[in-house]
N, CA, C and O atoms as a DFTB+ gen file, in Angstrom:
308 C
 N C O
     1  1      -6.526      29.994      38.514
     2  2      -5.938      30.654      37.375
     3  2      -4.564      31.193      37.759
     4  3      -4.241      31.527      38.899
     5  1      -3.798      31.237      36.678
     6  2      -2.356      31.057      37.409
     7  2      -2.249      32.805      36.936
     8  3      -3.133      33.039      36.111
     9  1      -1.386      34.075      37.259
    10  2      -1.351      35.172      37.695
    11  2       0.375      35.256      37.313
    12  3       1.356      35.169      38.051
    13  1       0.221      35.515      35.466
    14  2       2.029      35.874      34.812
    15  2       2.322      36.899      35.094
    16  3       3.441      37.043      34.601
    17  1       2.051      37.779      35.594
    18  2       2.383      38.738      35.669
    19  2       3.651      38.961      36.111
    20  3       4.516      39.663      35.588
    21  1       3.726      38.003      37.590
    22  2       4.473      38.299      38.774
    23  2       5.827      37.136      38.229
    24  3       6.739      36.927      39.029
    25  1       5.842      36.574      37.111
    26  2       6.384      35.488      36.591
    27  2       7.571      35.930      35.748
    28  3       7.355      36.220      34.571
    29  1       8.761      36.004      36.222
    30  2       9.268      36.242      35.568
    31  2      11.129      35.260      35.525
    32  3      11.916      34.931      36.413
    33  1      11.124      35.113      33.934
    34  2      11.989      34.382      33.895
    35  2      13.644      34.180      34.471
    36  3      13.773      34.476      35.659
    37  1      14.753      33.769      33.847
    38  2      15.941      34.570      34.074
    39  2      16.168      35.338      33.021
    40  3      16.946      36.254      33.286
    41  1      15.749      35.316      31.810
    42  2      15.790      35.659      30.824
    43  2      15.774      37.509      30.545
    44  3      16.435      38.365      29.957
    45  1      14.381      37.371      31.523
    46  2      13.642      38.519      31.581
    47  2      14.226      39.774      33.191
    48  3      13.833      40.899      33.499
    49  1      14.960      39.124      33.642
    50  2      15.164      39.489      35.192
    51  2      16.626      39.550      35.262
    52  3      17.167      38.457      35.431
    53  1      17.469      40.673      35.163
    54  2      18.799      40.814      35.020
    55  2      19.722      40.162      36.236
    56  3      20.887      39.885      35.949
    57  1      19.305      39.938      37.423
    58  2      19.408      39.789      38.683
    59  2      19.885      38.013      38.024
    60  3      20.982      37.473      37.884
    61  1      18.748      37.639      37.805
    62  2      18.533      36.126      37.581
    63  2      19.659      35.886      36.617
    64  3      20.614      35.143      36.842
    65  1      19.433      36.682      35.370
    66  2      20.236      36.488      34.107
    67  2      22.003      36.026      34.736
    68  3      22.729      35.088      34.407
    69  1      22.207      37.110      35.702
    70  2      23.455      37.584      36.044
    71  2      24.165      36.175      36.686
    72  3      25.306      35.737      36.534
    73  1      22.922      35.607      37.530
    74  2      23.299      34.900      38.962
    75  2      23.444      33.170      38.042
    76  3      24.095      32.260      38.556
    77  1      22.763      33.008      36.751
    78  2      22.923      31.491      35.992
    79  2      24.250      31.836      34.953
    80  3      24.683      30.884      34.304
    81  1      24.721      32.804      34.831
    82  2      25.721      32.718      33.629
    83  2      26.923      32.666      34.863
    84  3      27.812      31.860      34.585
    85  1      27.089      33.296      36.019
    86  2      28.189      33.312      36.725
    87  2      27.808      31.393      37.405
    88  3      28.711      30.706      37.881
    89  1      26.909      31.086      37.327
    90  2      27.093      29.432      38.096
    91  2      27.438      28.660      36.930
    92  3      28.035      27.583      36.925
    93  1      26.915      29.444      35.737
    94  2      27.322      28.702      34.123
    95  2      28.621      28.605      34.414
    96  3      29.073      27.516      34.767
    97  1      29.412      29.699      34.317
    98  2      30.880      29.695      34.160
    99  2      31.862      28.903      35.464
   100  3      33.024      28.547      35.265
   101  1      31.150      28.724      36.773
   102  2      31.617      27.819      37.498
   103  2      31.587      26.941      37.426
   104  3      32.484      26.294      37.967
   105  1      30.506      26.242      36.685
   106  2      30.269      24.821      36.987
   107  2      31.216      24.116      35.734
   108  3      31.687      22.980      35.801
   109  1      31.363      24.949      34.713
   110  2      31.748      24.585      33.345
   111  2      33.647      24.726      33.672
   112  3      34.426      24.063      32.988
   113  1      33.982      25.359      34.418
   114  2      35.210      25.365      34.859
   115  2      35.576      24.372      35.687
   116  3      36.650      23.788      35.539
   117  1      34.400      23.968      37.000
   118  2      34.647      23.324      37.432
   119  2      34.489      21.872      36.942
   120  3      35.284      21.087      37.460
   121  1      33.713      21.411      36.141
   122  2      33.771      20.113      34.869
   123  2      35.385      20.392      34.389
   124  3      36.228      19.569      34.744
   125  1      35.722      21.361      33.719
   126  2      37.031      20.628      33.281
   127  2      38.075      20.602      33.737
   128  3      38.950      20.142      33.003
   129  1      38.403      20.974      34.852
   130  2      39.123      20.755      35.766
   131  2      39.549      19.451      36.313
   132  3      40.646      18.956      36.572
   133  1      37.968      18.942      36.429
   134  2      37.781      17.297      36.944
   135  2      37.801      16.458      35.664
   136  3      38.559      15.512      35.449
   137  1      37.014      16.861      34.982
   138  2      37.000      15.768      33.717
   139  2      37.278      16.601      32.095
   140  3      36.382      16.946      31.326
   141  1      38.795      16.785      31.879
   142  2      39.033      17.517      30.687
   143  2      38.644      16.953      29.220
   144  3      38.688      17.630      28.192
   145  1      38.251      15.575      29.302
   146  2      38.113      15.125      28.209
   147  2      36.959      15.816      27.867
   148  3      36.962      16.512      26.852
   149  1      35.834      15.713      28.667
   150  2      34.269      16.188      28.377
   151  2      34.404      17.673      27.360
   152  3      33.817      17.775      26.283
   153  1      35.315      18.786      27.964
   154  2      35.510      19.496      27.241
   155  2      36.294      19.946      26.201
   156  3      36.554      21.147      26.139
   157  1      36.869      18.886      25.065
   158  2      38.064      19.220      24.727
   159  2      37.754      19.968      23.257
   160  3      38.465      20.581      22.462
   161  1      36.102      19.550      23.305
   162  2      35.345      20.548      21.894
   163  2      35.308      21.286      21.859
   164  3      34.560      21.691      22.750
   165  1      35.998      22.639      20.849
   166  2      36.068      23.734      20.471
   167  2      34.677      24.348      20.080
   168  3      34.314      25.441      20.514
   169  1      33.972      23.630      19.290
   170  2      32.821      23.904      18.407
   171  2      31.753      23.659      18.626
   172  3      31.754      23.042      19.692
   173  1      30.721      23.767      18.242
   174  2      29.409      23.017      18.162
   175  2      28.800      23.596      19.523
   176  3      29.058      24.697      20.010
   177  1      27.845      22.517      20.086
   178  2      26.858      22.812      21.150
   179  2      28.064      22.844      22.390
   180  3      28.251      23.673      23.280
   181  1      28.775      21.608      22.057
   182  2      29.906      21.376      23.704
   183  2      30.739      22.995      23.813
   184  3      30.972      23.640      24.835
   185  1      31.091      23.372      22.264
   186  2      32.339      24.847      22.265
   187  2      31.424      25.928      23.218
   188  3      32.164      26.629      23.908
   189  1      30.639      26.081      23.318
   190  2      29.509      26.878      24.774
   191  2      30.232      26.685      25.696
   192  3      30.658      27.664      26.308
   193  1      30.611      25.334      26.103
   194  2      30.597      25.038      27.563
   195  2      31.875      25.587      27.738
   196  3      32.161      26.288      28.709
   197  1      32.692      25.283      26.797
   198  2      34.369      25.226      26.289
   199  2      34.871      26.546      26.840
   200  3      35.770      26.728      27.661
   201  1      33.950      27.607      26.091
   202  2      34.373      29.224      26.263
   203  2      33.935      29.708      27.642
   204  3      34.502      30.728      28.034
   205  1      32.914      29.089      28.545
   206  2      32.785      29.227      29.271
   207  2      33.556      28.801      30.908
   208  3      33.406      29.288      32.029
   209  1      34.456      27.612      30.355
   210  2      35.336      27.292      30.992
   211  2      36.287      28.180      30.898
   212  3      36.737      28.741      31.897
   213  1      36.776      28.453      29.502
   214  2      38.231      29.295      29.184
   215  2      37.889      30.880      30.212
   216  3      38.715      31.426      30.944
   217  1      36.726      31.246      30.017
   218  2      36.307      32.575      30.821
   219  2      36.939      31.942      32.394
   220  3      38.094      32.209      32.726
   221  1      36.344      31.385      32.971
   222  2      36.639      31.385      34.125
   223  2      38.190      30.541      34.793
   224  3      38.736      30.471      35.894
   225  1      38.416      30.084      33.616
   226  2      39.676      29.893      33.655
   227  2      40.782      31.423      33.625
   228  3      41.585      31.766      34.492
   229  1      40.502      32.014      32.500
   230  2      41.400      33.326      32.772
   231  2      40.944      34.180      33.382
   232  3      41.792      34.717      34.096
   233  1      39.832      34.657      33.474
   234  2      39.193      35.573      34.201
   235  2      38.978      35.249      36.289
   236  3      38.402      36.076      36.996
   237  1      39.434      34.253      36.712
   238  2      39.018      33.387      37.681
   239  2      38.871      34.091      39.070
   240  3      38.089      33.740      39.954
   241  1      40.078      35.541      39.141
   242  2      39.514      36.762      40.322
   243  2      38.250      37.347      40.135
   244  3      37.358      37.523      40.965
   245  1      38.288      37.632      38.917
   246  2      36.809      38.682      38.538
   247  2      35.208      37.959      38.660
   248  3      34.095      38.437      38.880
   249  1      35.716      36.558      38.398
   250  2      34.567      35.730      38.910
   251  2      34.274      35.532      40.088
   252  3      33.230      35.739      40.706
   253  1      35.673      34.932      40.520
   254  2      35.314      34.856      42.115
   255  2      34.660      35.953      42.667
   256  3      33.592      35.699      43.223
   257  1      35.153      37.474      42.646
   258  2      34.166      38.671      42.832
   259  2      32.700      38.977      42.448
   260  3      31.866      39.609      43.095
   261  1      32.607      38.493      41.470
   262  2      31.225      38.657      41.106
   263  2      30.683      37.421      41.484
   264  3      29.469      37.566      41.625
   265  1      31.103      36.055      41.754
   266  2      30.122      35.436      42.602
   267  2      29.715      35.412      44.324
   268  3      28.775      35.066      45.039
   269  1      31.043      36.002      44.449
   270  2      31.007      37.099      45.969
   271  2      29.983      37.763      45.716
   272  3      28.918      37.223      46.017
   273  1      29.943      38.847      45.223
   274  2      29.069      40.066      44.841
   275  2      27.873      39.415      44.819
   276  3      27.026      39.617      45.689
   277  1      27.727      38.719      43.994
   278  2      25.777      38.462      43.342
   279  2      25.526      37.237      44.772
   280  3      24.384      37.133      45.221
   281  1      26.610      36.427      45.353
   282  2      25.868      36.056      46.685
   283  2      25.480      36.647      47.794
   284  3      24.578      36.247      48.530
   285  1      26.384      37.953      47.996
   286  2      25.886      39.016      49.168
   287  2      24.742      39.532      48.567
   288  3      23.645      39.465      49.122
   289  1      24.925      40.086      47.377
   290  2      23.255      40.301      47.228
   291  2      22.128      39.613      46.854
   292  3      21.091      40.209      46.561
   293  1      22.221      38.469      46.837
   294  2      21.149      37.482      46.778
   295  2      20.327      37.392      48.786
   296  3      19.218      37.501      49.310
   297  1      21.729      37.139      49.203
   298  2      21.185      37.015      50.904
   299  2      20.694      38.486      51.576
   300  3      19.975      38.587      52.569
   301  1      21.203      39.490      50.868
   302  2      21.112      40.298      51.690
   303  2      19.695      41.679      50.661
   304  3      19.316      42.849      50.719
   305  1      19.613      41.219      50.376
   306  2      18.353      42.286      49.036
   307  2      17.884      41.097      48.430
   308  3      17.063      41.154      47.514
């Protein structure tokens, strides 16, 4: 019998939440960087990825820090 208790999502786990939206915003930066066509949609399901590029496009110290940050504390806590 499987035991939910101890189960918890990223959804549910701020730690987690924190550590997929900052690899969101890398990976989505790092896609258009390499391949700009993929992102050139404003709107719809792709405009997600779009704003998430533009974040780490302007924002790109504060990320780098916070993926500093949430990797020291992933290894180290």
């Amino acid at each position: 019998m499987l035991c939910l208790m101890n189960f918890q999502s990223a959804l549910f786990n701020f730690h987690s939440f924190l550590t997929v939206v900052l690899l969101g915003i890398c990976s989505c930066t790092y896609v258009k960087m390499q391949f700009p066509a993929l992102l050139e949609q404003r709107t719809g399901f792709r405009g997600v990825f779009w704003k998430a590029a533009r974040i780490g496009e302007r924002l790109s110290p504060w990320v780098a820090v916070g993926s500093f940050a949430m990797g020291v504390s992933i290894i180290f806590f």
